[in-house]
C-alpha positions in Angstrom: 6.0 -8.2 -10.6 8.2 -7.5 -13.1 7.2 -4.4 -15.8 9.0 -7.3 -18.9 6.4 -9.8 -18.0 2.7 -9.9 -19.4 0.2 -10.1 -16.5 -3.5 -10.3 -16.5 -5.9 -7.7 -14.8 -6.1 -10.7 -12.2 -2.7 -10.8 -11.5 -2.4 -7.0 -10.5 -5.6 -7.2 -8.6 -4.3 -9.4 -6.5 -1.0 -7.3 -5.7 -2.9 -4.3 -5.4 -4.9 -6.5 -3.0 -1.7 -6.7 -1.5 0.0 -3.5 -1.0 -3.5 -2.3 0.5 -3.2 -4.9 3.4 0.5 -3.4 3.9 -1.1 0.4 4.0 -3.5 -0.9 6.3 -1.2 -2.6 8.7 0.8 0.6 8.5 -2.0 2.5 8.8 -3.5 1.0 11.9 0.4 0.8 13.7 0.0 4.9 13.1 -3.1 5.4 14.9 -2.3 2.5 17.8 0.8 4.5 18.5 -1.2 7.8 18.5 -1.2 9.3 22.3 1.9 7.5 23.4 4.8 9.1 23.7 6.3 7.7 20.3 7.4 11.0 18.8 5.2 12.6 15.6 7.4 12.3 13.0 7.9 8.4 13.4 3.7 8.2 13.3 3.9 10.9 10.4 6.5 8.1 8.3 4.2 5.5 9.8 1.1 7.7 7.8 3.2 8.8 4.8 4.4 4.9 4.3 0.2 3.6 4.3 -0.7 6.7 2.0 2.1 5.5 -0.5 1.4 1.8 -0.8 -2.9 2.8 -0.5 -1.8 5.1 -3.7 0.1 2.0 -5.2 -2.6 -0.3 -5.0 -5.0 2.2 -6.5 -2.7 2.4 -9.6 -1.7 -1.5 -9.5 -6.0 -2.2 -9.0 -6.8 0.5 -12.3 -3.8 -1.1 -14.6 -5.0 -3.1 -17.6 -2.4 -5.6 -19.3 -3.4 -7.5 -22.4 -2.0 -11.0 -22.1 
């Protein structure tokens, strides 16, 4: 979305909607990959990387827009 266009509370619901299924699907590759031998650092970016889109849709989901 682009921060020059108006948007409705709808419209940002929806991404946040969005960049919580990415945090999720990051999150879950994490833990699957927990107990292999994949090194810790590459699960700790795996973690870090859900953490900041979870944190994006949390600011994207409490953003109010007047249209």
């Amino acid at each position: 979305m682009s921060p020059d266009q108006k948007h409705s509370s709808a419209d940002y619901e929806d991404e946040a909607g969005r960049w919580l299924a990415f945090a999720r699907g990051d999150l879950g590759s994490a833990m699957a990959l927990l107990g292999t031998t994949t090194p810790n650092r590459n699960i700790g970016y795996l973690a870090q990387h859900a953490a900041e889109k979870a944190l994006k849709a949390v600011i994207l989901s409490t953003t109010r827009r007047s249209t």
